[in-house]
N, C-alpha and C positions, 0 to 999 in steps of 0.2 A: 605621877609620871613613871616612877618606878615600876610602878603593878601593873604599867600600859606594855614597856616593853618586856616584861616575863613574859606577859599573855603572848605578842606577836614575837619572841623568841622560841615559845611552845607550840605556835601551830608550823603542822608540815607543807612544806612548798607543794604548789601545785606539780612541779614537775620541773626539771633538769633544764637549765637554758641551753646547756649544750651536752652532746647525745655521746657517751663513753666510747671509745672505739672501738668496744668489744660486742656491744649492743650493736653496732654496722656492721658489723664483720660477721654478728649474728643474722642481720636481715639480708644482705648481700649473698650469705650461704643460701637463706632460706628460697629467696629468687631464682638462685640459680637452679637446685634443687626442682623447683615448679617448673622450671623451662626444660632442664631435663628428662624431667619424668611426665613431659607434656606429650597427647597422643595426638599428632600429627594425622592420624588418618582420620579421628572423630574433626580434629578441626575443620581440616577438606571437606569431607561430610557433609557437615554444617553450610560452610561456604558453598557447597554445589548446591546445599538444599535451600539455601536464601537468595542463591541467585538465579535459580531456575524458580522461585515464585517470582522475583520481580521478572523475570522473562513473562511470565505467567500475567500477571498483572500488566506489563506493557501491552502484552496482546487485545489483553480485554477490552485496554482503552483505546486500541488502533480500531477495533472490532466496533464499540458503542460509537464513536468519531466518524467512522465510515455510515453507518448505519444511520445515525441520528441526522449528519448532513442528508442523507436518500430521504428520511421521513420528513427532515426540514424543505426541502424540495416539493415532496411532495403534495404536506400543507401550503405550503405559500400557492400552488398551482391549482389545489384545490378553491382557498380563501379568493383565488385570484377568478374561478369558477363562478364562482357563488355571484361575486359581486357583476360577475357583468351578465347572468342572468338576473339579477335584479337592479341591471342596466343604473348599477350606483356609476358615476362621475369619476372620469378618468385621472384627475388628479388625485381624489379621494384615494385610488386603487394602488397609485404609485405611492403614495405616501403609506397607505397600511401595509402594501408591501416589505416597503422597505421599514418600519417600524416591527413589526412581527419577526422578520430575519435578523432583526438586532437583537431583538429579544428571546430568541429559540437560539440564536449562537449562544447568547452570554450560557442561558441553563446547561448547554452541554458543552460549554466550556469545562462549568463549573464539577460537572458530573464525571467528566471526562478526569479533572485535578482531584476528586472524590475517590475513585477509583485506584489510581496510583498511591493514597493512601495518604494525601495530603489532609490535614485539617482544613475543612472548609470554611467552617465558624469563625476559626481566627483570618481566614484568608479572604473572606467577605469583611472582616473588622479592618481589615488591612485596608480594602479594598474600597472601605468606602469613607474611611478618613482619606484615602487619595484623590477619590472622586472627589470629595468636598476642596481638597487643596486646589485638583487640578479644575472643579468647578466657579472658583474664587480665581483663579486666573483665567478661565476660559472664558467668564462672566459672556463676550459676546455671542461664542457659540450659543449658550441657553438662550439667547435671547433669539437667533436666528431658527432656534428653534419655536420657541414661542410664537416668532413670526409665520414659520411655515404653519401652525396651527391658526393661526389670524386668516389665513388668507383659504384653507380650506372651509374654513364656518361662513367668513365673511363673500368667498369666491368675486374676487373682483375679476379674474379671470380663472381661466378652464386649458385644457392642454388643448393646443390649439387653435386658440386665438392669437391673434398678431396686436402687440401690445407695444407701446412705447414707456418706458421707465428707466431713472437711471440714468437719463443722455442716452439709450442702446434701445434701437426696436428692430422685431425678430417674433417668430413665432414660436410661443410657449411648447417643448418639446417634454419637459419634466417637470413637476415639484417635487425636490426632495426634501430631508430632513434638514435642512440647513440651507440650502440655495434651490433657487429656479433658473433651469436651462432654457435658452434660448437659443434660436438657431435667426441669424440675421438671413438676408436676401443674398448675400455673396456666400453664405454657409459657412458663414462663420457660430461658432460653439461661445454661447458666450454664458458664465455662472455671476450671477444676481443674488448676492445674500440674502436672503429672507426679510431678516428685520428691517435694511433699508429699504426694499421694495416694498415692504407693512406699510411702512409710514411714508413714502413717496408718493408723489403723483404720478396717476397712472393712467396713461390714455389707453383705451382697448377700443380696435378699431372693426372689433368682429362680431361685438354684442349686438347691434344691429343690421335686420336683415338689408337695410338700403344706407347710401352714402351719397350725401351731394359735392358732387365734383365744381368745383372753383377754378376759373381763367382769369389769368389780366394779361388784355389785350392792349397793345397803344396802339392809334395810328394818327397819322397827318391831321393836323390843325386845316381846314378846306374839305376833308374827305367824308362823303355825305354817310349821315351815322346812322339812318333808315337803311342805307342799301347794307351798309357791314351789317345790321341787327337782322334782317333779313333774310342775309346770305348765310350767316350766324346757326340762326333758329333752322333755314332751311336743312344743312346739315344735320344739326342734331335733333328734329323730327324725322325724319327718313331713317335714322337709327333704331331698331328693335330695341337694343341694351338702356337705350332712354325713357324713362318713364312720361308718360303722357300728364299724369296728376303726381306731385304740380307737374306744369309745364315747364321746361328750360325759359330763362329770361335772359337779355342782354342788356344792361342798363350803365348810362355812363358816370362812373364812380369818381372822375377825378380829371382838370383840367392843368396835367403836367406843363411840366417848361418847356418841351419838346414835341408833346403828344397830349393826345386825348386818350384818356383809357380808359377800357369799357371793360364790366365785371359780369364773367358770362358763368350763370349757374344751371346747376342740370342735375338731376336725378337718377340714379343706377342702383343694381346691388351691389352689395360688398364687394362679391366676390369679382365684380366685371370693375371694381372702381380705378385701377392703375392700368388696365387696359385702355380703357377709353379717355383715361388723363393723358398717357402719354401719344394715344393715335391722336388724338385734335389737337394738341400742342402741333402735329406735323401739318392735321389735317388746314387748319387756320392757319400756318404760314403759306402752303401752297395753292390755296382755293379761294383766298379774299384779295390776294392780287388779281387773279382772272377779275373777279368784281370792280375793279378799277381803284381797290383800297391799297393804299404803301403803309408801309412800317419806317417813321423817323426813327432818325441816327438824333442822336444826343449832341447837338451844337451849342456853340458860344459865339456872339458876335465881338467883334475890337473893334472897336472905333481908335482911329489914330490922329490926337490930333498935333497939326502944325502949330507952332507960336514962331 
């Protein structure tokens, strides 16, 4: 034990725990000293000459920023060129559209932060653990992405068609990267998430070039159903907009509590189809009276009895 501490009595400290006041009073000189005999005009120098690079450098990237958004323009207008002389699908154009603008901003974002002399390696590392963070929360955007991709491959509709989805029908005015615009009949702007509209049922009422238009007619219990199918049919063969094959039918669907109602079908285009629903909705209230046919009201009898 003895010969342990000779040994660590013999070696020398690493150094002073506390610092002599003479050794302060030496570095404190030595400080002052340097600030003294410091050339203020080389400092400024300096200072003008690092701050007119970053002027220098800020310009460059107003200059590329300006520049790159003109060239970004001008591809997307080209791209956008291209495709509708090879009369590619309007949906299709809105979607690369706007997928290529997303993609031409990020690079000259990034070129742009390049420039100013930022590390971009570590600012993409940055950048893309966040994406994953903020991808892992955003989980449904990716997905409405995916969906806008479902629905260009799959095309259950097209810009342009009048589509029912969602409970909201309207006619397809965008697909974007995440949702489809819709513009209803009062002009209302209505956004359609992607993914739910993927996987929803979807009526498109524009895919086909003809529509058969549907009536339910009641009338009087007594009221001869020859002369209404007659008067009927005469109506809507006199009409151009009605298709000859098939022919319009009137056929009586249903012996109501108050009525007889007859189900009257008819064939048209599309595009004439709410035209000619809502004129014979008027036309057949005011021209099957003249026929001698009435429209019941909805009655109940009471019987009352005495005791």
């Amino acid at each position: 034990m003895w010969r342990f501490l000779v040994a660590l009595a013999a070696e020398e400290p690493a150094g002073p725990l506390i610092v002599p006041d003479s050794i302060q009073k030496a570095n404190f000189a030595q400080a002052v000293n340097r600030l003294v005999n410091l050339d203020f005009s080389q400092v400024a120098q300096n200072l003008l000459s690092e701050a007119l690079w970053v002027v220098i450098k800020i310009v460059i990237a107003l200059v590329i920023y300006y520049v790159g958004r003109w060239l970004m323009r001008r591809l997307v207008r080209l791209i956008d060129v291209a495709m509708e002389h090879r009369k590619v699908d309007l949906s299709l154009r809105a979607f690369m559209r706007s997928s290529v603008r997303a993609v031409f901003t990020l690079l000259l974002v990034l070129i742009v932060v390049s420039t100013l002399g930022v590390n971009v390696t570590s600012l993409i590392a940055v950048a893309s653990a966040a994406t994953l963070a903020i991808g892992m929360a955003l989980s449904g955007t990716a997905q409405n992405f995916a969906g806008g991709v479902m629905i260009l491959v799959m095309k259950p509709y097209r810009v342009g068609d009048y589509i029912s989805a969602q409970g909201q029908s309207g006619t397809v005015r965008e697909i974007k990267l995440f949702s489809t615009v819709i513009t209803t009949n009062d002009n209302q702007t209505i956004y359609i998430p992607n993914n739910s509209i993927a996987t929803a049922i979807i009526d498109n009422y524009t895919t086909a070039d003809d529509r058969r238009v549907d009536w339910t007619v009641g009338i009087s219990y007594g009221d001869d159903v020859d002369v209404a199918r007659q008067t009927i049919l005469a109506m809507l063969t006199a009409d151009a907009r009605i298709h000859r094959d098939p022919a319009p039918v009137v056929l009586v669907a249903a012996l109501a509590d108050s009525s007889v109602n007859l189900t009257i079908r008819a064939w048209t285009a599309t595009a004439n189809y709410w035209d000619v629903f809502y004129e014979y909705n008027e036309r057949f209230y005011k021209e099957l009276p003249r026929a001698g046919i009435s429209f019941p009201f909805p009655q109940m009898d009471v019987h009352v009895k005495n005791e």
